[in-house]
C-alpha positions as CSV (number, residue, x, y, z in Angstrom):
1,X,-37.0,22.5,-60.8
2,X,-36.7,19.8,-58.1
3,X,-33.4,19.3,-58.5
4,X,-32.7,22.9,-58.9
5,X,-34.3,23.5,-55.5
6,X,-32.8,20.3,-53.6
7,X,-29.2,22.0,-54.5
8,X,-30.5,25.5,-53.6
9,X,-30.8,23.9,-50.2
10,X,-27.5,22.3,-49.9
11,X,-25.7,25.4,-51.1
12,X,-27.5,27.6,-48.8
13,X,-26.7,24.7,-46.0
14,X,-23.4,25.4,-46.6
15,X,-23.3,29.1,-45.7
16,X,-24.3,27.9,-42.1
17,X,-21.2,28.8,-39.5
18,X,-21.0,25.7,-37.9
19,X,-23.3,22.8,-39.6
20,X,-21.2,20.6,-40.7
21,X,-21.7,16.4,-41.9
22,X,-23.1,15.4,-38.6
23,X,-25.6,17.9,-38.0
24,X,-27.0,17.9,-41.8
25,X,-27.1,14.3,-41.1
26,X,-29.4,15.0,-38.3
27,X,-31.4,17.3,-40.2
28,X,-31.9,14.6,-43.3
29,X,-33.6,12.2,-40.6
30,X,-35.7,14.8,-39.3
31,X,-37.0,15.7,-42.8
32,X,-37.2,12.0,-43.4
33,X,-39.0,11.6,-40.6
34,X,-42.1,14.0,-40.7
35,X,-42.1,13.2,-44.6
36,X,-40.6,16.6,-45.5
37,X,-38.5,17.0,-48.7
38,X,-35.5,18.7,-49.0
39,X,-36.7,20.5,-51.9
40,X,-38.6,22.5,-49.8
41,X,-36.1,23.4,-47.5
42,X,-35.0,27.1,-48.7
43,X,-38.8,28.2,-48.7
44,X,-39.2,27.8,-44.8
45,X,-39.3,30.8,-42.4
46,X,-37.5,31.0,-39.5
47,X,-39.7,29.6,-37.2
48,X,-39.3,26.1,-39.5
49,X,-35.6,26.4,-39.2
50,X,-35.1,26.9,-35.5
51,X,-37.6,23.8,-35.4
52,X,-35.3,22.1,-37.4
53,X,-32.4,22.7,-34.6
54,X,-30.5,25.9,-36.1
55,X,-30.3,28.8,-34.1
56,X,-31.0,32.2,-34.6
57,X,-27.9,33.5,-36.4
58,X,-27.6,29.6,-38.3
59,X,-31.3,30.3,-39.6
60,X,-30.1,33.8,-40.3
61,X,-27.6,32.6,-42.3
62,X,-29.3,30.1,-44.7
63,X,-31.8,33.1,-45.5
64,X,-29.9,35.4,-46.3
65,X,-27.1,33.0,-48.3
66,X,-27.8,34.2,-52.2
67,X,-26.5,31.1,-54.6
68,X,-27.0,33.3,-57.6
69,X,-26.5,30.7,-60.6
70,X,-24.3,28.2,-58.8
71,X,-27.4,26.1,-59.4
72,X,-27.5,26.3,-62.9
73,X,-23.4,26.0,-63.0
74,X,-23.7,22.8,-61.4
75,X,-26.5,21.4,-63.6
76,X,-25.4,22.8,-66.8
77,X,-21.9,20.9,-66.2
78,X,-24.0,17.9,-65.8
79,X,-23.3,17.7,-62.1
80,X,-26.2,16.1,-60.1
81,X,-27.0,15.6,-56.0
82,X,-27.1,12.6,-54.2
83,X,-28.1,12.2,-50.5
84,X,-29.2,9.6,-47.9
85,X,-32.8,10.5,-48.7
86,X,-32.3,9.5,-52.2
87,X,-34.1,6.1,-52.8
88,X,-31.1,5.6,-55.2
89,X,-28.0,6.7,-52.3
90,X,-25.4,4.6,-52.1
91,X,-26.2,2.6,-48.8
92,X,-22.9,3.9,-47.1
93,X,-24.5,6.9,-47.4
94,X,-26.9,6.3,-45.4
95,X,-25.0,6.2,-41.8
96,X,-21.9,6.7,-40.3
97,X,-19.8,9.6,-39.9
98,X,-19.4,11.1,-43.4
99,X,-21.5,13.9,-45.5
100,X,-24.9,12.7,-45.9
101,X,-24.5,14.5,-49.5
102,X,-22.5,14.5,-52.7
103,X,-22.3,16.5,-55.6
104,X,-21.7,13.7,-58.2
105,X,-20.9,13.7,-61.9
106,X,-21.7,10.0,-63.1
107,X,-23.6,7.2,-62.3
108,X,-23.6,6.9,-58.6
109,X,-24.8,3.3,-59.0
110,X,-21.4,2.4,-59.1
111,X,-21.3,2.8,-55.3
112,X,-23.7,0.0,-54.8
113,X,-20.8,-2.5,-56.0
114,X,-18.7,-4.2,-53.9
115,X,-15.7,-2.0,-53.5
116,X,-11.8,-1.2,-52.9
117,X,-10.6,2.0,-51.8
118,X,-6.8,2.9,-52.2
119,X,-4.4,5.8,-50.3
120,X,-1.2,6.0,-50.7
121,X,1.8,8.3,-52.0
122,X,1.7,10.7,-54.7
123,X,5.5,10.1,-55.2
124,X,4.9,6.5,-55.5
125,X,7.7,4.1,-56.5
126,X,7.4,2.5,-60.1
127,X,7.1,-1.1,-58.2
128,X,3.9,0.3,-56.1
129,X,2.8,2.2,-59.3
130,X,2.4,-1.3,-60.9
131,X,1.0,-3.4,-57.7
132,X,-1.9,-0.8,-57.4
133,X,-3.1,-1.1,-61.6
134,X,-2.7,-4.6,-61.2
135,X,-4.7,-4.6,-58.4
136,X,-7.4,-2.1,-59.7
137,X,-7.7,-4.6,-62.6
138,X,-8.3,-7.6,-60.7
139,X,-10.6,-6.2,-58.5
140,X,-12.5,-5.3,-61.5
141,X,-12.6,-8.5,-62.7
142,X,-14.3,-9.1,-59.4
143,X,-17.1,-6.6,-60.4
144,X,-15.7,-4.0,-57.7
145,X,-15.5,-0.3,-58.0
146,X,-12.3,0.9,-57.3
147,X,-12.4,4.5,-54.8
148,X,-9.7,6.4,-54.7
149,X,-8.4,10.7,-54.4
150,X,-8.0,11.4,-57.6
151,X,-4.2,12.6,-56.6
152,X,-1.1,12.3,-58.8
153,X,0.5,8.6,-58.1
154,X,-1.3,6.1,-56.4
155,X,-4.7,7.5,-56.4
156,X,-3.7,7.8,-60.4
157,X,-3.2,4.2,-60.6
158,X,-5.8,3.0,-59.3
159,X,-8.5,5.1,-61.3
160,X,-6.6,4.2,-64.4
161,X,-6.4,0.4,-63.7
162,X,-9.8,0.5,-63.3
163,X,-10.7,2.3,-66.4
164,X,-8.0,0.2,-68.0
165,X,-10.3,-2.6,-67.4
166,X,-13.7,-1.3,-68.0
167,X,-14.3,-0.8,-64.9
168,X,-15.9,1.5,-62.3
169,X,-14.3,4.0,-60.2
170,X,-15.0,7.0,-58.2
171,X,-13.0,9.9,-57.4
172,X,-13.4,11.7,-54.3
173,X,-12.1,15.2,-54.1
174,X,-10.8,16.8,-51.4
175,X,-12.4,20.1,-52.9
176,X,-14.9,21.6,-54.9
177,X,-16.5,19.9,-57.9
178,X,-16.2,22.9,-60.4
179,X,-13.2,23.9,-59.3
180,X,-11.3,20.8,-60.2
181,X,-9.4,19.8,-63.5
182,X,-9.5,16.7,-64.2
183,X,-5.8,14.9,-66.0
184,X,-6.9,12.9,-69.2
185,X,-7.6,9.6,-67.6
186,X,-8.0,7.0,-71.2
187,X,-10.1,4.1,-70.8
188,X,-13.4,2.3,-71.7
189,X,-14.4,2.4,-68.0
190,X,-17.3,4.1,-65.9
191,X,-15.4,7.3,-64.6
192,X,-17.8,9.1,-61.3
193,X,-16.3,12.1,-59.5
194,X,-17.8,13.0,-56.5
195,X,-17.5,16.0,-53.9
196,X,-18.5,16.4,-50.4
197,X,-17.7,20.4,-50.2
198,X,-19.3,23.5,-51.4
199,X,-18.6,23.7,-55.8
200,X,-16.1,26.4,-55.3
201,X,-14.3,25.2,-52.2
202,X,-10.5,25.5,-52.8
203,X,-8.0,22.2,-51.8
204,X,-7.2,22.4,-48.1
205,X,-5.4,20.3,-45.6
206,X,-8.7,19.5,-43.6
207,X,-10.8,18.7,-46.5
208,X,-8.0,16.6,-47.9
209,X,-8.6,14.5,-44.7
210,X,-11.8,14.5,-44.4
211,X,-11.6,13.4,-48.5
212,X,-9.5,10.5,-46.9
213,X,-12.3,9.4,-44.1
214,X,-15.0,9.1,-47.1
215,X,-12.8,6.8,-48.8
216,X,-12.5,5.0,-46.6
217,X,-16.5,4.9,-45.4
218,X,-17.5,4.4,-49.2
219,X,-15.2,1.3,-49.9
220,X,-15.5,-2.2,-48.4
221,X,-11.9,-2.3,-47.6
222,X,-8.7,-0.2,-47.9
223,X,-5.4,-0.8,-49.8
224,X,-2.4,0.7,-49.5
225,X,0.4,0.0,-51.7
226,X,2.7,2.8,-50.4
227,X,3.3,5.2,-47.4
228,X,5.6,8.0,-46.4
229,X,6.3,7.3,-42.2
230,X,4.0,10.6,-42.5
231,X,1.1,11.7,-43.9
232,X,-2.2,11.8,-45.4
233,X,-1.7,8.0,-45.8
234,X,-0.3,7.5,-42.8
235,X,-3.4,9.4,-41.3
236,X,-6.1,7.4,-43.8
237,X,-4.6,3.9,-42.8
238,X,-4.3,5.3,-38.5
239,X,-8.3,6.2,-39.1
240,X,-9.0,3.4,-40.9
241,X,-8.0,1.0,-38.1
242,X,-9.0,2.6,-35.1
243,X,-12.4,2.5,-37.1
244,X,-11.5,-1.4,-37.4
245,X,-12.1,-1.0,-40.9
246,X,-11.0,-3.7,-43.2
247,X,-7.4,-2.6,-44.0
248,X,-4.6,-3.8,-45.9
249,X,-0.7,-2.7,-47.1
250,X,1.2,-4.2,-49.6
251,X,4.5,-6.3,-48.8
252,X,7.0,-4.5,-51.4
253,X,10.0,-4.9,-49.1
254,X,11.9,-3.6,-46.8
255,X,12.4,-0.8,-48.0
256,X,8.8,0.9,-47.8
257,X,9.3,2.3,-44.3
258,X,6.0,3.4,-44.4
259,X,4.2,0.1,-45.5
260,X,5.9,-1.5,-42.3
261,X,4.8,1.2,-40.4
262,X,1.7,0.7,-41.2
263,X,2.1,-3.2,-40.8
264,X,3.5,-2.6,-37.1
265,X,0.5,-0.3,-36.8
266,X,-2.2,-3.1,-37.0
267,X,-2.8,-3.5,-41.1
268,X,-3.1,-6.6,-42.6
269,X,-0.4,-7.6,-45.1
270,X,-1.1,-8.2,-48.5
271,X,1.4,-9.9,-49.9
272,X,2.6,-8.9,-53.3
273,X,4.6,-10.7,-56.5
274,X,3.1,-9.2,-59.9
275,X,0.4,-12.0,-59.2
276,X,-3.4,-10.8,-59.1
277,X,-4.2,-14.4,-57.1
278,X,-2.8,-12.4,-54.0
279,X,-6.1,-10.5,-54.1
280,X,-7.8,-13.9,-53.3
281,X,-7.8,-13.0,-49.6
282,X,-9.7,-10.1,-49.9
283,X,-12.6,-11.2,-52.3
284,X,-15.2,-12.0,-49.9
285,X,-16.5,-10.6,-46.0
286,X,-15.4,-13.7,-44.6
287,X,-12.1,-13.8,-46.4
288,X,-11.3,-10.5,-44.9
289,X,-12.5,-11.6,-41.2
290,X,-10.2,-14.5,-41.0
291,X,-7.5,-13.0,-42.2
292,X,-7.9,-10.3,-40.2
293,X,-7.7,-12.8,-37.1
294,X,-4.4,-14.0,-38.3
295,X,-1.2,-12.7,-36.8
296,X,0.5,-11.5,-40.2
297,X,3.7,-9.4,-39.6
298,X,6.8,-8.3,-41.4
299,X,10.0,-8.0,-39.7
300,X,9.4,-5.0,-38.4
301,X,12.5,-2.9,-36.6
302,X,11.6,-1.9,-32.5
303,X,10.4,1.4,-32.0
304,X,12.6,4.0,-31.2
């Protein structure tokens, strides 16, 4: 019934014009703080609400927001919640500036590994296809969960290189969690898929995005093995360094316009020769801080 309840609240959360990540964040530590639960949350009046920081029409809102069964839908399809007030949340859950909450089918656990996220084209090149399951594999061998979209291509790769492996890796959909079909993905691997949006949310441009920011909040660094000159990738790896998070595009020549773009753009190079040692550089924190300081560059062309 706890469970039940703790969803109720998220569900009815979501029916709230206007509260989105940052502000549910805000609301967690307020709960957290005066020792409330959750749980509890869709059996306050209004007066508890507007306390809380909603407004009239907000608290208005989550009252009068009727899940029906989408409760039961969720937890009959084995689909559990996880938030920042969880003793068991992931602990880059617990701050910065993605959902405080995910609907999760698997072990979360996984999340407490050391981790690799990947972005990169859905209409990825057999070469870049190959570096990113190689890749997944030997990060696996590290004991790291891969995190990646779930899309066709490199996401693809990357979940099946892990699972290849028997490994862990986490899918992050840029929609609802019941309304997505999953492709057969074979593998003796752990397999969690995890959704920041509403069960029945539909795909969108924004959410695809905001998809991309999680991954890139949830892993300890970034790969990209391939990149149109536009994007979603391009957008993941331009957020991921302004946010000066660890980030890294693989050398597959010249002819990835997008890599080198990326390159010019501030991204460390990962060099790349069917040869898992490459991954070397990025095993450890301090690894990825002095490479970072070094100046590593293709030859790039001028802007125009």
């Amino acid at each position: 019934m706890s469970e039940h309840r703790r969803i109720e609240a998220i569900l009815r959360l979501g029916a709230v014009p206007g509260y989105g990540p940052a502000r549910t964040r805000l609301m967690m530590e307020q709960l957290a703080a005066t020792e409330s639960a959750l749980e509890y949350l869709p059996e306050y009046e209004i007066v508890d609400l507007l306390e809380l920081g909603l407004d009239a029409s907000q608290a208005a809102a989550f009252l009068d927001y009727e899940p029906n069964d989408l409760a039961d839908r969720l937890l009959d399809a084995g689909i559990h919640l996880v938030t920042m007030l969880d003793a068991n949340a992931p602990r880059k859950l617990l701050s910065g500036p993605i959902s405080p909450w995910f609907f999760v089918y698997g072990d979360v656990s996984a999340l407490g590994n050391e981790s690799i996220g990947f972005s990169g084209s859905r209409d990825a090149s057999p070469e870049a296809i190959e570096a990113t399951m190689q890749i997944a594999a030997a990060a696996v061998d590290r004991g790291w969960t891969v995190i990646s979209g779930g899309a066709r291509g490199i996401d693809t790769a990357a979940h099946q290189g892990a699972l290849d492996r028997g490994g862990a890796t986490a899918i992050l959909l840029p929609q609802g969690i019941l309304g997505w079909r999953s492709a057969e993905m074979p593998g003796d691997g752990e397999l969690v898929i995890m959704s920041e949006f509403q069960p029945l949310d539909g795909w969108s441009s924004y959410r695809a995005m905001q998809r991309n920011k999680s991954i890139v909040h949830l892993s300890d660094r970034l790969v990209i093995p391939q990149a149109g000159v536009k994007g979603g990738t391009m957008n993941a790896a331009e957020y991921a360094l302004k946010a000066n998070h660890p980030t890294w595009v693989i050398d597959l020549g010249p002819e990835y316009e997008g890599n080198r773009l990326i390159a010019r753009k501030g991204a460390r190079i990962l060099p790349w020769a069917n040869d898992p040692t490459d991954l070397d550089m990025l095993v450890t924190a301090e690894d990825i801080l002095r490479f970072g300081q070094q100046s590593l560059e293709l030859p790039l062309p001028e802007s125009t």
